[in-house]
PAMIZA-366157 format. One record per residue (C-alpha): z negated, x negated, y; residue in three letters; residue number from 0. Coordinates in pm, 1 decimal, padded with zeros to 6 digits. Layout:
<atoms>
+----------+----------+----------+------+-----+
|       up |     east |    north | code | pos |
+----------+----------+----------+------+-----+
|        Z |        X |        Y |  Ala | NUM |
...
+----------+----------+----------+------+-----+
</atoms>
This chain:
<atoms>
+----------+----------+----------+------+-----+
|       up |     east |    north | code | pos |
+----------+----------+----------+------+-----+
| -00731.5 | -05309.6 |  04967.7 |  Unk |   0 |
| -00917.9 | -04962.9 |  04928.8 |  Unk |   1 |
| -00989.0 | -04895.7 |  04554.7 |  Unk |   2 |
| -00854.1 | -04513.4 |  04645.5 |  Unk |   3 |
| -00485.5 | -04727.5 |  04685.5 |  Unk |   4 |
| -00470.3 | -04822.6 |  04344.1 |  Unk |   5 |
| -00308.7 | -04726.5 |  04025.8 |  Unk |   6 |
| -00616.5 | -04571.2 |  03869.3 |  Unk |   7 |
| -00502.2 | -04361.6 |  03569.6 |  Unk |   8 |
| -00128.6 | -04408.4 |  03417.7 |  Unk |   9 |
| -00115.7 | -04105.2 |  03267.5 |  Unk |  10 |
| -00068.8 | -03958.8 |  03564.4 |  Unk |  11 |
|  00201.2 | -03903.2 |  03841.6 |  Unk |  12 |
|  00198.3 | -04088.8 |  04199.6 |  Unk |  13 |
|  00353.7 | -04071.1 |  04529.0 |  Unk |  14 |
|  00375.3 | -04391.4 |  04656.1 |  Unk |  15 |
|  00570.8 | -04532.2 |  04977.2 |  Unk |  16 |
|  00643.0 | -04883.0 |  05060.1 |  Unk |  17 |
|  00816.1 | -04989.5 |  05403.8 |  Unk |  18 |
|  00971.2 | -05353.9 |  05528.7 |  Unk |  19 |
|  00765.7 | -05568.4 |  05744.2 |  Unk |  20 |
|  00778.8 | -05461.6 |  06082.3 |  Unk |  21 |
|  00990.2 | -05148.0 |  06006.3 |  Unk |  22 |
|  01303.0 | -05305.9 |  06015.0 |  Unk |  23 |
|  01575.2 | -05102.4 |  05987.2 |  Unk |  24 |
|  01706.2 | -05296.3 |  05682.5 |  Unk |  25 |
|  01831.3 | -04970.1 |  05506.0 |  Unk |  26 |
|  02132.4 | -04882.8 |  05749.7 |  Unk |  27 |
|  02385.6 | -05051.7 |  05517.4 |  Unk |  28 |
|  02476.9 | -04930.7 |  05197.5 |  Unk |  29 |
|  02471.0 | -05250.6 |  05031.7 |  Unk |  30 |
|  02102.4 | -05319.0 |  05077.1 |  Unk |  31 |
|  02018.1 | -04920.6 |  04955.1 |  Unk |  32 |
|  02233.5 | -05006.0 |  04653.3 |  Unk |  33 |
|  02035.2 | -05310.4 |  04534.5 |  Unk |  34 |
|  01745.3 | -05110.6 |  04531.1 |  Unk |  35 |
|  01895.3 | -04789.6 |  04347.0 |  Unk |  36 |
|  02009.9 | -05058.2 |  04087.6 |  Unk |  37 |
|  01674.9 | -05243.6 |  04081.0 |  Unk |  38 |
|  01518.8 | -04867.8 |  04014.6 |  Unk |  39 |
|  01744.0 | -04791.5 |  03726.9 |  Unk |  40 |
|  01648.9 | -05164.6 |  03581.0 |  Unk |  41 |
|  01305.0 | -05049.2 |  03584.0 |  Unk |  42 |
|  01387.7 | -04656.4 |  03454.3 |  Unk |  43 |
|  01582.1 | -04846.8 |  03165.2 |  Unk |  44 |
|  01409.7 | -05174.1 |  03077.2 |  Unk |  45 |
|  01011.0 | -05135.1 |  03183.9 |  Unk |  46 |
|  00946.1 | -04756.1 |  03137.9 |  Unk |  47 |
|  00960.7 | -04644.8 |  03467.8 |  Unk |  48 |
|  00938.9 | -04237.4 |  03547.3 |  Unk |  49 |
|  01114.0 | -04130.0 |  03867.4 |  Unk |  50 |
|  01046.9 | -03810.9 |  03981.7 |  Unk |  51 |
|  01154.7 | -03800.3 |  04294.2 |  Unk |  52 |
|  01288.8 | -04077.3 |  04552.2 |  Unk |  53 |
|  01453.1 | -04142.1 |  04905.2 |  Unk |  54 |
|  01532.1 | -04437.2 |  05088.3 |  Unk |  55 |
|  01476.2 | -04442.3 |  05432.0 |  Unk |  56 |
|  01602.6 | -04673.4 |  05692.4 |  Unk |  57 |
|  01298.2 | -04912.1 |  05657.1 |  Unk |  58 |
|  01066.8 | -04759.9 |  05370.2 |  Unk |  59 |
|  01106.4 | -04591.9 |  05049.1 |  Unk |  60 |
|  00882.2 | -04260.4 |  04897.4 |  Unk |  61 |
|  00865.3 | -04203.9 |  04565.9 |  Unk |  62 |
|  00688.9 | -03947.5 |  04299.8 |  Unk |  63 |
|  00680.2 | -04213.9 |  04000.1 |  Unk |  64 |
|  00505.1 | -04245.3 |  03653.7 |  Unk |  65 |
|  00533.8 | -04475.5 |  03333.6 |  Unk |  66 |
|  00587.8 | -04455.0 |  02973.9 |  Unk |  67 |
|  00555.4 | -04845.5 |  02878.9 |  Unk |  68 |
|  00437.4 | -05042.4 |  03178.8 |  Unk |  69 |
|  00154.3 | -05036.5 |  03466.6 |  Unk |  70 |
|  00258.3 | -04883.6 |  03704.5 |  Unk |  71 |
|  00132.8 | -05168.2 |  03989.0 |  Unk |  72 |
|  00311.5 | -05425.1 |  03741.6 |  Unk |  73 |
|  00649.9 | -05262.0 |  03818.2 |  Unk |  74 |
|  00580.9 | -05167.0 |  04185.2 |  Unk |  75 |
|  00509.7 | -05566.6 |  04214.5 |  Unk |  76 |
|  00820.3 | -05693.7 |  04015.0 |  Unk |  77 |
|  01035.4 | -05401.2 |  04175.7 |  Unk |  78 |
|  00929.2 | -05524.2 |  04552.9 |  Unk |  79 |
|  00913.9 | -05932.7 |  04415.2 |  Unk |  80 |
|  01275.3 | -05889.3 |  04319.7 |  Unk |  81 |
|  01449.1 | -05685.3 |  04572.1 |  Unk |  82 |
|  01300.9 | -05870.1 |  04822.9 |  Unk |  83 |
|  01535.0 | -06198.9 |  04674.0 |  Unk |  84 |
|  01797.5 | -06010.4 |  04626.5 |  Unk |  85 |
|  01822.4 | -05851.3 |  04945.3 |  Unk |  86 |
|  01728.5 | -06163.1 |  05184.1 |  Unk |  87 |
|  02005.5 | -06320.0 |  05020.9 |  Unk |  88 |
|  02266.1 | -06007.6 |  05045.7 |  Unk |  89 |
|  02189.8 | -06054.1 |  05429.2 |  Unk |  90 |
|  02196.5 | -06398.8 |  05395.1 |  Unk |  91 |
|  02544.3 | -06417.9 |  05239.2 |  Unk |  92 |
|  02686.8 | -06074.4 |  05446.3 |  Unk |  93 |
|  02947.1 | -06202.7 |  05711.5 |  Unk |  94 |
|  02952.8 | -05900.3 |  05835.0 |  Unk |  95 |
|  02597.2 | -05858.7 |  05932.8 |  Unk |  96 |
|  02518.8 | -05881.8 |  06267.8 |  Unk |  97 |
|  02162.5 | -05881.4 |  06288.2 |  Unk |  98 |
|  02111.4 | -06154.3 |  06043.4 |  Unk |  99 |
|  01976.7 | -06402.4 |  06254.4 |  Unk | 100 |
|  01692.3 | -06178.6 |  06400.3 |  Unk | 101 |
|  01609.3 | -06015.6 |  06058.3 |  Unk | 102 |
|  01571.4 | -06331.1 |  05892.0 |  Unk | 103 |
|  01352.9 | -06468.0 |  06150.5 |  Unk | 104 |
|  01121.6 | -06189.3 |  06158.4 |  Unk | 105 |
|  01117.4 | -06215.8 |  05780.6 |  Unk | 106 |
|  00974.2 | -06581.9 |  05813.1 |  Unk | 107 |
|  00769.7 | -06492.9 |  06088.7 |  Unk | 108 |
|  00589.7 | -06215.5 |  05888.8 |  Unk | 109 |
|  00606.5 | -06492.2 |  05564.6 |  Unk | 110 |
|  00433.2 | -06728.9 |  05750.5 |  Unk | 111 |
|  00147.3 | -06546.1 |  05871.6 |  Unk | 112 |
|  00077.1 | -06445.6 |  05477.3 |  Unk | 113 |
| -00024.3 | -06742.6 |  05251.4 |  Unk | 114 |
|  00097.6 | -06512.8 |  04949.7 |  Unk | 115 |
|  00461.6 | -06610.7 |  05051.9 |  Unk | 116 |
|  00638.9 | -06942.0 |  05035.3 |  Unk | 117 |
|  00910.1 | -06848.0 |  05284.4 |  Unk | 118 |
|  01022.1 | -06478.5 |  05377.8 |  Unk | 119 |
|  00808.8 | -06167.3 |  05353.4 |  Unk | 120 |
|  00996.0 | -05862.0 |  05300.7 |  Unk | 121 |
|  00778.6 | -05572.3 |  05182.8 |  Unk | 122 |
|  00434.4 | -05430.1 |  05337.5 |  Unk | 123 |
|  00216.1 | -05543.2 |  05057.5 |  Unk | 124 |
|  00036.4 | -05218.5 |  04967.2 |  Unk | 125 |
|  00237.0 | -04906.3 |  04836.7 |  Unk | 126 |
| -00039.2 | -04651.9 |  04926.7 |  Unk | 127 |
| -00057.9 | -04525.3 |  04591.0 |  Unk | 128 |
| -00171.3 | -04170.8 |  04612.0 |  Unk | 129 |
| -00237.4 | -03958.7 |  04254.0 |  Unk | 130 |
| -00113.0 | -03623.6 |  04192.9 |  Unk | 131 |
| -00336.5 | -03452.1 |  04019.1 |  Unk | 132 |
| -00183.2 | -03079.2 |  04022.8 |  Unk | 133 |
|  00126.6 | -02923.3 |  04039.6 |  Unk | 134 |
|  00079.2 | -02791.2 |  04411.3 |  Unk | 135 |
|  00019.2 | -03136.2 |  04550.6 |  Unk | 136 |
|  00332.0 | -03272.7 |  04369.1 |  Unk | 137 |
|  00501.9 | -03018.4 |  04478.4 |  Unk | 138 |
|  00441.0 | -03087.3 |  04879.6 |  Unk | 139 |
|  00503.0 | -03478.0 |  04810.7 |  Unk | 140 |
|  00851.9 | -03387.0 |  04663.8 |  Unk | 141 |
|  00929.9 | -03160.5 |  04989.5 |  Unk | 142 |
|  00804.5 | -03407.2 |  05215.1 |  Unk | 143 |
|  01019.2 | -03655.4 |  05055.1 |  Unk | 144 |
|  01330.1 | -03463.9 |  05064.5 |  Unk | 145 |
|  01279.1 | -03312.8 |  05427.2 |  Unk | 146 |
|  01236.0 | -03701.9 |  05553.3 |  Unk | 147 |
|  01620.6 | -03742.9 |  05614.5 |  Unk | 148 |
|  01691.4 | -03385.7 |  05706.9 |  Unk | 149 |
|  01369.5 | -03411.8 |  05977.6 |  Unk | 150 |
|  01509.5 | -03762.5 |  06084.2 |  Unk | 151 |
|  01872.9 | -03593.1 |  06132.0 |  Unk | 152 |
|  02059.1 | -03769.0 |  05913.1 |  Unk | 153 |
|  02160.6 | -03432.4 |  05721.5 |  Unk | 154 |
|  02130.5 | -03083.5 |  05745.5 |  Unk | 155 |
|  02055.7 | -03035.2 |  05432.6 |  Unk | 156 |
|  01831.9 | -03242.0 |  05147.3 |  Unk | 157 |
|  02044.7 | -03276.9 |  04893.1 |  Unk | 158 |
|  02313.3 | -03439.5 |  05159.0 |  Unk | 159 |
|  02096.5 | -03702.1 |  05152.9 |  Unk | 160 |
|  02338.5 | -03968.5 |  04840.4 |  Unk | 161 |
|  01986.5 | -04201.4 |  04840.0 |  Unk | 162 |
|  01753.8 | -03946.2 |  04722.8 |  Unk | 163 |
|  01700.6 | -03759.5 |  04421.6 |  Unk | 164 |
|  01720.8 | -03382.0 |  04583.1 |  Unk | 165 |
|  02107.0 | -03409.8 |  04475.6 |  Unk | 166 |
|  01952.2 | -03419.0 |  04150.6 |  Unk | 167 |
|  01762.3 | -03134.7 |  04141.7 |  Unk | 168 |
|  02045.6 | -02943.7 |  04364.9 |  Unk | 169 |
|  02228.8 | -02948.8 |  04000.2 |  Unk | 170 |
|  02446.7 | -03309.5 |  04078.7 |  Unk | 171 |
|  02412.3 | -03647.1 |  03985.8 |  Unk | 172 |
|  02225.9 | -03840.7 |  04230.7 |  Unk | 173 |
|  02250.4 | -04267.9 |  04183.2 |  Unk | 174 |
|  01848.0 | -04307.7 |  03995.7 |  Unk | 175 |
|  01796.2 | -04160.0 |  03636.9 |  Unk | 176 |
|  01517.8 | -03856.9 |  03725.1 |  Unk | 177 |
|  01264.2 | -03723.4 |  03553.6 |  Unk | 178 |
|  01276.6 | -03342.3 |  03619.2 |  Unk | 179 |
|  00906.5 | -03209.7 |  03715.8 |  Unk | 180 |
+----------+----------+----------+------+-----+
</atoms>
């Protein structure tokens, strides 16, 4: 990996996206998005992670995130280590799933072709970390967050969107605990 895709300084926001192997669509069912939103608020509680802005997409997430207690790349790793389990075996165990077979073989299949895995690989491994270093560059990564489900069509307006934080800053209460930039 690039050393301009790391966590360099801690002090300091980043955007960072991270997206399933092959794009799959995992992220069309509720109950995958909701391990995730309650894997985020884990880390918000319990390992010092800052949230300033989020959205879950149908097959990657964006994020504006900082820390108060942990590296950042330590909780990005445990975040993506744990969701991963938890959300392999949600498909796993969901009867109502219909493309279970498929996803789980295409989870393998990208596991086996990574010695870092012993099975299934969920995640991309890198997160693209990207530093904000001013207030106008945050400020475009937060619109380009929010406008990804309004320019996908899913709403017509950001704060529509219940797996993003743009609910938050519309004045309701969105699912994550946000840091207000």
């Amino acid at each position: 990996m690039s050393r301009s895709y790391k966590f360099h300084n801690q002090d300091k926001p980043y955007f960072v996206t991270f997206a399933t192997v092959n794009w799959i669509d995992v992220f069309t069912r509720n109950i995958y998005k909701d391990i995730l939103v309650d894997s985020l608020n884990f880390n918000v509680t319990n390992k010092g992670l800052l949230i300033y802005s989020w959205c879950i997409m149908t097959n990657h997430v964006h994020m504006i995130i900082g820390t108060k207690l942990n590296p950042m790349q330590d909780i990005m790793r445990d975040l993506k280590s744990y969701t991963s389990k938890e959300i392999l075996k949600a498909i796993k165990d969901n009867p109502r799933e219909s493309r279970k077979n498929w996803m789980l073989w295409m989870f393998e299949r990208a596991g086996k072709r990574n010695s870092n895995n012993t099975k299934y690989q969920f995640w991309q491994q890198h997160n693209h970390p990207i530093q904000l270093d001013d207030n106008k560059i945050f400020d475009q990564k937060m619109q380009y967050i929010y406008q990804n489900p309004v320019v996908a069509g899913f709403v017509d307006k950001a704060e529509h969107f219940p797996y993003s934080s743009a609910k938050d800053y519309a004045g309701e209460n969105g699912f994550v605990k946000v840091e207000f930039a």
